[in-house]
N, C-alpha and C positions, 0 to 999 in steps of 0.2 A: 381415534388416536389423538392423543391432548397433548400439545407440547410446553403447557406451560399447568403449574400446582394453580387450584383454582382455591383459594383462598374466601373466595368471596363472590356470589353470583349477582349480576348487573343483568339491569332489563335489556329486552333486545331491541336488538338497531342501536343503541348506547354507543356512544364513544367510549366507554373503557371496556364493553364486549364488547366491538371491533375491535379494540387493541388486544384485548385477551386470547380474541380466539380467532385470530385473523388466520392464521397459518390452518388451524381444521378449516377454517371456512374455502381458503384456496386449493387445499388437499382434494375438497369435495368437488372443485373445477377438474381437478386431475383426473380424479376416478369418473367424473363423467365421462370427460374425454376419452377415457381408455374405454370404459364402456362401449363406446362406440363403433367401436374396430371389430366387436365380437359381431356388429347387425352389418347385411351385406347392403341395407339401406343409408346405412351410417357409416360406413366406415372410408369412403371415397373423403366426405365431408373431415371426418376425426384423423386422416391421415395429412394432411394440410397443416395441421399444428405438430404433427409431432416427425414429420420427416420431412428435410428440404426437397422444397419445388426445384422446378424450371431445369431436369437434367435432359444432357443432350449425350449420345454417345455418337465417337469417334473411332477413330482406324488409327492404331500408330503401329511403332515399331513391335510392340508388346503384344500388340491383338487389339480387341476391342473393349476401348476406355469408357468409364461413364463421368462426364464433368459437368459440371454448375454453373450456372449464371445465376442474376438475380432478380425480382422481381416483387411488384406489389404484392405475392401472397406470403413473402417471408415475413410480413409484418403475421400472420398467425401461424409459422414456426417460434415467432419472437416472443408474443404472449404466452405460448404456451411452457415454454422457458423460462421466462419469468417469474408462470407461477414456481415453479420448480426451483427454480434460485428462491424464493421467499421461504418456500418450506426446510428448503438446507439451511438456508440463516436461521431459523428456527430452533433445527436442532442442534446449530455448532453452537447456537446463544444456551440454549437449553442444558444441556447433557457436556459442556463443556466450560465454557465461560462462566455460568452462571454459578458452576461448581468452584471456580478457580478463585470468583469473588467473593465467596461466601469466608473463604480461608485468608487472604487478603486483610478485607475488612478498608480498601478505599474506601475514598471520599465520593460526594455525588461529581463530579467535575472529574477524577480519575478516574470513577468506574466508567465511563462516557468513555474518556478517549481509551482504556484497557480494552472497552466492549469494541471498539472501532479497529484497532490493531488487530485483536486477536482473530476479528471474522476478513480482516481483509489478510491479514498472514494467509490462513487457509487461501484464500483466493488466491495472492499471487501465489503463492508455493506451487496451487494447483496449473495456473495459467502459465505460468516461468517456465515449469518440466513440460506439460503441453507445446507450447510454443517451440522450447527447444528441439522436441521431439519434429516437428512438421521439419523445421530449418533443416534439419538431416536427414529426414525423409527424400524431400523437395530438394536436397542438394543445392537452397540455397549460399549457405556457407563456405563449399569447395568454387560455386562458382559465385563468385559476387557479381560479375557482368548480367547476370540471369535476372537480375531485380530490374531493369530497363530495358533488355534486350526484349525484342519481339512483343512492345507492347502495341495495342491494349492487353489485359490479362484478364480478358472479360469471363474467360472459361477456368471455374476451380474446379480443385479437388472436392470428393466430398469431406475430408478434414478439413480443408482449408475451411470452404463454406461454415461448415457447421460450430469450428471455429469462433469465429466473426459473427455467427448466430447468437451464439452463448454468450459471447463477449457483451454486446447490445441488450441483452438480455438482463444481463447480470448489473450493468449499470444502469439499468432503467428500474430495476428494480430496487433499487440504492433512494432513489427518491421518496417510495412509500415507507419507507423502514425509518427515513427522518421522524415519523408522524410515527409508525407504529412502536418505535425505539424510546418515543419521548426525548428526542435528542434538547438539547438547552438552545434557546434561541440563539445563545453565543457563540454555538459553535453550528449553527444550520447553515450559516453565508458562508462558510468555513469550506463544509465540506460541499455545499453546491457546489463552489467555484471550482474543483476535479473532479466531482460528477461529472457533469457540464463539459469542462476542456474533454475529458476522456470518451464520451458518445460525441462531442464534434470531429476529435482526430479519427476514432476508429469509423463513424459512418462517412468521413471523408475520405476514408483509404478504402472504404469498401464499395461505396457508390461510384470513385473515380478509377477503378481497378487499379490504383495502386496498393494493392492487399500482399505484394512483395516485402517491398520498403516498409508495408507496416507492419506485418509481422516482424521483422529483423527490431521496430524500432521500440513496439510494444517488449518483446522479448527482454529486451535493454531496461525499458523502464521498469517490469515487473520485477527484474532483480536487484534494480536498484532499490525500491520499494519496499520490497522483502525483505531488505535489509535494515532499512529504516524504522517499519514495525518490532523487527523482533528485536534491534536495541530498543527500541520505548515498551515493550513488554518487559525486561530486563532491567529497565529503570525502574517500574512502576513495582517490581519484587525487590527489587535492596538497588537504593538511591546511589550506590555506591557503583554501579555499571557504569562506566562512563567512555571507555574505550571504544565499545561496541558503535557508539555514535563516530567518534573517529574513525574509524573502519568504514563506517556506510559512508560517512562526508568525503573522502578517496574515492568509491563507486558514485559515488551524486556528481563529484565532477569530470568523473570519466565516461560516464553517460551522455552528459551534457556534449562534452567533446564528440566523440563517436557519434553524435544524432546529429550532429548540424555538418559535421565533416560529410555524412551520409547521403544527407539531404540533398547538399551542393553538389555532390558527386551525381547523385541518382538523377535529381531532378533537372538542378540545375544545367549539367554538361550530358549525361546519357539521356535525357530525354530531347533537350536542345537538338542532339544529332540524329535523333531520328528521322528516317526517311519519312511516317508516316503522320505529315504535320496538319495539324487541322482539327474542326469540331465534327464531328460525326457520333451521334445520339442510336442509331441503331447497332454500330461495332462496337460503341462504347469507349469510340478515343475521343479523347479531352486533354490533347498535348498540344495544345494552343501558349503563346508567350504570356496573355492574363493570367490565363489559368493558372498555370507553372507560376508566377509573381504571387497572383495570392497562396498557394500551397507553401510556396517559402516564406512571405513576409508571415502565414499563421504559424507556422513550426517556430520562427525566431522568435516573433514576438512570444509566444509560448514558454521558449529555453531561456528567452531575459527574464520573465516575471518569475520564472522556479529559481534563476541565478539568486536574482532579485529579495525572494523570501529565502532563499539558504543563506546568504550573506546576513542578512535579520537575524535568524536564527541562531548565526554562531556567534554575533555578537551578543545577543540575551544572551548565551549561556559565557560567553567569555565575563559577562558583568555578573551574573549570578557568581560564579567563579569566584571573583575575586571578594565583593561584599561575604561572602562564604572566608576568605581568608582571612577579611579585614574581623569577621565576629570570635576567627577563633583566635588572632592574635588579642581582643580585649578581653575575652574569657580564662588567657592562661591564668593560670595561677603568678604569683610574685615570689619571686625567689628570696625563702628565708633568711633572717639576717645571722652571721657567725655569731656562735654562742665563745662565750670567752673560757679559756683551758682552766680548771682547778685543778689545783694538788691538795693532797690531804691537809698540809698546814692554810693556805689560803690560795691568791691567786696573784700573776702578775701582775704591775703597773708600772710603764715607765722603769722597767729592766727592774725593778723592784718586787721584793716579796713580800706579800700583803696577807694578814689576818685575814679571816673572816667578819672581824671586830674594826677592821679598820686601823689597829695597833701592827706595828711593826713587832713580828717575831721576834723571841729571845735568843740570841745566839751563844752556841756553844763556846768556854771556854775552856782551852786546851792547857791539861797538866802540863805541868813544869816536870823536865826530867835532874 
């Protein structure tokens, strides 16, 4: 299976056969793996990567539940995902994007950020409806007290879990695509910096079992996000898109709102009142007053440094803007000077009527009766 036109063959172990055929080569990690489910030798071993550990079942009102905790061997559901997200990046860059640019016809610096929107669109689109879908599940939504009540929330669903698997997954896998992408040095610190934030917030909400609040807040971002790429995909087909950013700039700061109103709420006052205060490493509560200070001082200083680069943001384009008006007020044209009225004998001047020659007309004289 080749998901990229081979133009040209490169010796092996090469850096540009790693970049060429990186995705067959993690495909083959894949089919190993599966491989392994078929031997009764292998398959205890190969089920470890591809379905979460650590399930416990329970009694409730329903009957009997099966729910999740977490543990060191999610780190080989997490690889195994992984590779699975590399190989989808693969084919949305393949069989979609790469078609879109060919038509285009970007620069090297636009095709970079087109290639980044377009695979991360898919992503949030996919995670947004995902997300949504759990919050109504979970009955998050109808009940918001449900995000603090009754923590720790050490016990998921297996949505929930598998979730916050993929999620981990999918941004760790962000890091090697810098390198297999050839991304520009210019823009690598770029997009570290939300790599990075985005596997700090979500292994922070999942390792401290606040996977409530983070799901709600994830959900928040990836539509705000969503919204963001597919105007700069919209820009990057006819320059002339420019609403579409006003639209998302409305969602960027109602997000912003909503996440820190949430935070204060969940964290700071619902979890404050909890009865069960304290560190405890085996139930998995971590509602201690540090704790809670640094969860909130990381969420804020977070929501300042995005305010931070949106406020940037609008003013570059507010000065593109206007340099944009100032070129087309010197390009207009200059308006024609009036041509002067002739008549068939000549033209006026000075209430006078004028030859062509410069001589004053001969004027009629009238018979005598």
């Amino acid at each position: 299976m080749a998901f990229r036109r081979r133009n040209k063959s490169y010796p092996f172990f090469s850096q540009e056969f790693l970049i060429q055929n990186h995705a067959d080569i993690v495909f083959s990690f894949v089919i190993f793996i599966l491989i392994g489910l078929m031997f009764e030798a292998t398959a205890k071993t190969a089920i470890l990567f591809i379905q979460p550990q650590y399930n416990v079942t329970t009694l409730s009102a329903e009957g009997e539940v099966t729910l999740y905790q977490y543990g060191w061997k999610d780190s080989a559901t997490i690889l195994f995902y992984f590779f699975i997200a590399i190989i989808l990046h693969a084919v949305v860059q393949e069989y979609l994007l790469d078609k879109v640019n060919r038509r285009l016809h970007l620069s090297k610096s636009k095709n970079t950020k087109f290639n980044e929107s377009g695979q991360l669109c898919v992503f949030h689109f996919v995670s947004s409806v995902w997300s949504f879908y759990l919050l109504i599940t979970e009955g998050y939504l109808l009940h918001p007290s449900s995000l603090w009540e009754n923590y720790p929330h050490a016990h998921l669903r297996f949505q929930v879990k598998f979730f916050y698997l993929t999620q981990l997954a999918y941004w760790l896998h962000a890091l090697p695509e810098l390198y297999f992408q050839k991304v520009r040095k210019e823009e690598i610190s770029r997009q570290l910096q939300y790599i990075s934030l985005y596997l700090l917030h979500i292994s922070a909400a999942y390792l401290l079992n606040l996977s409530r609040v983070g799901l709600v807040l994830l959900f928040l971002q990836y539509v705000s996000e969503l919204g963001f790429h597919i105007a700069r995909l919209f820009y990057f087909t006819d320059e002339n898109h420019q609403k579409t950013f006003d639209l998302w700039a409305i969602s960027f700061v109602f997000t912003r709102m909503v996440t820190l109103t949430l935070m204060f709420l969940a964290v700071g006052f619902g979890l404050a009142r909890a009865e069960n205060q304290g560190l405890d490493l085996e139930m998995g509560n971590f509602n201690t007053v540090l704790i809670r200070m640094i969860v909130l001082l990381l969420v804020c200083l977070t929501q300042s440094w995005l305010l931070w680069k949106f406020i940037r943001f609008q003013l570059r384009r507010w000065r593109e803007f206007r340099h944009e008006q100032a070129l087309r007020k010197k390009a207009a044209p200059k308006q024609p000077l009036r041509t002067l009225k002739r008549d068939s004998l000549g033209h006026h001047e000075n209430g006078v009527l004028k030859a062509e020659n410069g001589a004053s007309p001969r004027t009629k004289k009238l018979k005598s009766t």
